[in-house]
C-alpha positions in Angstrom: -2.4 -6.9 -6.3 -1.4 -9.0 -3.4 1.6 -8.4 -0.6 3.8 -11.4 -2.4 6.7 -9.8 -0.6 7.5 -7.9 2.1 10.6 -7.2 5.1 7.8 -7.6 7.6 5.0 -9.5 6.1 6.0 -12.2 5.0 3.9 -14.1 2.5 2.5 -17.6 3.9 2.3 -20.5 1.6 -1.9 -19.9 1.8 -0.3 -16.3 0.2 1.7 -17.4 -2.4 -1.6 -20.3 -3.1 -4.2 -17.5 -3.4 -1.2 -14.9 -5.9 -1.4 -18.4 -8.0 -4.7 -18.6 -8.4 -5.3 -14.6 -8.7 -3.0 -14.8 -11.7 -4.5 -17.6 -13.5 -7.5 -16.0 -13.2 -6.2 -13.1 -14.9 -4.3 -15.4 -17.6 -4.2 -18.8 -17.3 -1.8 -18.9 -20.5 1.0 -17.7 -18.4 4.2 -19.4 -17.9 5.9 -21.4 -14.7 8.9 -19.0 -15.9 6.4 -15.8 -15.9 4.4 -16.9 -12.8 7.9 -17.2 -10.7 8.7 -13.7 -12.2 5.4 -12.2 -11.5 5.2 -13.3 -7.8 8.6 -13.7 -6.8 9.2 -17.5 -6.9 11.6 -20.1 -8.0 10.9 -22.2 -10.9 11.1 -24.8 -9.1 8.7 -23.9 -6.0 6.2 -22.3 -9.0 6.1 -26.1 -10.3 5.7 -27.6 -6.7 2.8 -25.2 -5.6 1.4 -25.8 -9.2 1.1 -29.5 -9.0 0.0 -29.4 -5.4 -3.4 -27.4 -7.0 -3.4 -29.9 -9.6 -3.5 -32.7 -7.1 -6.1 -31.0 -5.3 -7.9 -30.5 -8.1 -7.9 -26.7 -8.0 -6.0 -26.6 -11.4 -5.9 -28.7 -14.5 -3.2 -29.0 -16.9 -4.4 -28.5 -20.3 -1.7 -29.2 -23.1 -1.4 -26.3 -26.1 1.3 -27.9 -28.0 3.7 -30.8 -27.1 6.3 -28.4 -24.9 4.1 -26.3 -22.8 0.5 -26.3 -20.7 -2.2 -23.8 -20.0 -3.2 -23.6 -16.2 -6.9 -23.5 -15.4 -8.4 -23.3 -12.6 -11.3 -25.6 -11.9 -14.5 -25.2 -10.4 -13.5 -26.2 -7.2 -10.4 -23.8 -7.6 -12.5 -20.7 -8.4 -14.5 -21.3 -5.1 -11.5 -21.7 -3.4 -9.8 -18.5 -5.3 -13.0 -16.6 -3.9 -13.2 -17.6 -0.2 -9.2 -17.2 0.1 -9.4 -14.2 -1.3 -12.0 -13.0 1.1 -10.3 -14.3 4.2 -7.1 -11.9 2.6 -9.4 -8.8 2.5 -10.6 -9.2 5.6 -7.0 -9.1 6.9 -5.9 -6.5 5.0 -8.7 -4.4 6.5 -7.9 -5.3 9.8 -4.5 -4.5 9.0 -5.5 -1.0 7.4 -7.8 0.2 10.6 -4.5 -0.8 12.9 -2.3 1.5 10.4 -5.4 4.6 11.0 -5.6 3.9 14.7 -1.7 4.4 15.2 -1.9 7.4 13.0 -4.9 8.8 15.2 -2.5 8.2 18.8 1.0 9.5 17.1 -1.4 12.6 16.5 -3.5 12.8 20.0 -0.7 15.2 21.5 -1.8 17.7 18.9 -5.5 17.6 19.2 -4.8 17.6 23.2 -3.0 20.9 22.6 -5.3 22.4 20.0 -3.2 22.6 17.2 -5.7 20.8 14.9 -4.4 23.0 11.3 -2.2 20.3 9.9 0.2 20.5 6.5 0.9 16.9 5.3 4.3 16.5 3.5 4.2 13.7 0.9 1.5 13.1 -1.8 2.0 9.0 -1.0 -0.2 6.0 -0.5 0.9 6.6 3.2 -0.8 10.0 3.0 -3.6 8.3 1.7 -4.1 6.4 5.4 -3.3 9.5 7.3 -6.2 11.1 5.4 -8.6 8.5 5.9 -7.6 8.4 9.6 -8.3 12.2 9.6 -11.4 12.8 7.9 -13.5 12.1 10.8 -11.7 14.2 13.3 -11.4 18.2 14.3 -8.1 18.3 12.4 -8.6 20.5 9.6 -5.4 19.9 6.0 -4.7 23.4 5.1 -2.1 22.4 2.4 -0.9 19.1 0.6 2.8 19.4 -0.2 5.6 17.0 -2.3 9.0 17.7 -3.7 8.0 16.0 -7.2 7.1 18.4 -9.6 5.3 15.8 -11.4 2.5 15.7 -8.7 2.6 19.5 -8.3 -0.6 21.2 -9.3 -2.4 18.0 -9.5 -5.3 16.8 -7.3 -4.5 14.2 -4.6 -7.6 13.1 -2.7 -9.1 16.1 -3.1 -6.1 18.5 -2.3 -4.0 20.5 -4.7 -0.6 19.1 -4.5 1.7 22.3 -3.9 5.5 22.9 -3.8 7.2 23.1 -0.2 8.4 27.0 -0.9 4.9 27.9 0.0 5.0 27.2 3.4 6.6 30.6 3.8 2.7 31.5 2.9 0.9 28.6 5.1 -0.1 29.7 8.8 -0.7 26.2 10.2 0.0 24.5 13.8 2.2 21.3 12.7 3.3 19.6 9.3 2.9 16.0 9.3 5.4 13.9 7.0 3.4 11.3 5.4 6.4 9.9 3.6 7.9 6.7 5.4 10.5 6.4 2.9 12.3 10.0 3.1 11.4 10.7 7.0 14.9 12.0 7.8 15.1 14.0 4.6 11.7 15.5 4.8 12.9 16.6 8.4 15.6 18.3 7.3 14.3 20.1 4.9 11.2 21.6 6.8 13.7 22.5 10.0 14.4 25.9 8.5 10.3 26.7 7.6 9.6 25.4 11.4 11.9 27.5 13.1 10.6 30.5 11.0 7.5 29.9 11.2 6.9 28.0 14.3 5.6 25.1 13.4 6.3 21.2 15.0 7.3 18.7 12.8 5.4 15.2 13.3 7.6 11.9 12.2 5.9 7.6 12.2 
């Protein structure tokens, strides 16, 4: 799924071009009304971008009945789908190793001071890139924690998702929230373990 939306990355009309094309791809009976809903466009700027393939012959209308069209990309708009698409990856790579290498500085203080035993608070897609970021380093997960008791129990990338009461049980050096969302809440609630057990609590 591409980034159609976004506070700080804002999709650029090449964006909103290659979303088109994906979702054609994927069903080219699909709607102007359920292509606007889908990627997060107007009506009106779904028919603009989708005559501006047309005209560039990346998409031809093909009539099902006398009220509505299906949308199908043409040769040329399958090559086009593919080497956009490419270009996106490659960005979204470059974009992923920034996220690990910001991950790997926040964390340098630690590994300076030898507190490599880390608990990571948040079973997220953020935790996800702190792992990554970790898995070549000294830094050693001693225990995966979440609030949801849904993910409780369950494997996350390899790690049993446990309960935050444990850390009464945990001896490590640091707990690392890998939540962005619930940072300050996370915080709050760990204060208490860290001051018991003795602990530093890392925030993005």
């Amino acid at each position: 799924m591409l980034i159609t939306d976004g506070l700080y990355l804002k999709p650029s009309k090449s964006t909103r071009v290659l979303a088109i094309l994906e979702a054609l791809t994927r069903d080219s009976s699909l709607s102007q009304f359920e292509l606007g809903k889908r990627l997060n466009l107007s009506g009106a700027m779904v028919n603009q971008y989708l005559k501006h393939l047309q005209e560039n012959g990346l998409v031809e209308f093909l009539p099902v009945n006398g009220k509505s069209y299906r949308y199908t990309l043409t040769d040329q708009g399958r090559q086009s789908r593919r080497e956009m698409f490419s270009d996106y990856s490659s960005e979204t790579v470059r974009l992923y190793t920034t996220i690990k290498d910001f991950v790997l500085e926040r964390l340098s203080p630690l590994m300076a001071e030898g507190k490599t035993r880390l608990a990571l608070f948040g079973a997220s897609e953020t935790c996800e890139v702190v792992l990554s970021a970790l898995r070549e380093t000294d830094f050693q997960i001693m225990i995966l924690l979440d609030n949801d008791p849904r993910k409780q129990g369950q494997l996350f990338n390899g790690h049993v998702v446990s309960a935050p009461h444990v850390m009464d049980q945990v001896d490590c050096d640091a707990v690392v929230i890998t939540s962005f969302g619930k940072q300050a809440e996370i915080y709050e609630q760990l204060k208490p373990y860290s001051e018991k057990r003795g602990f530093q609590i890392v925030r993005f």
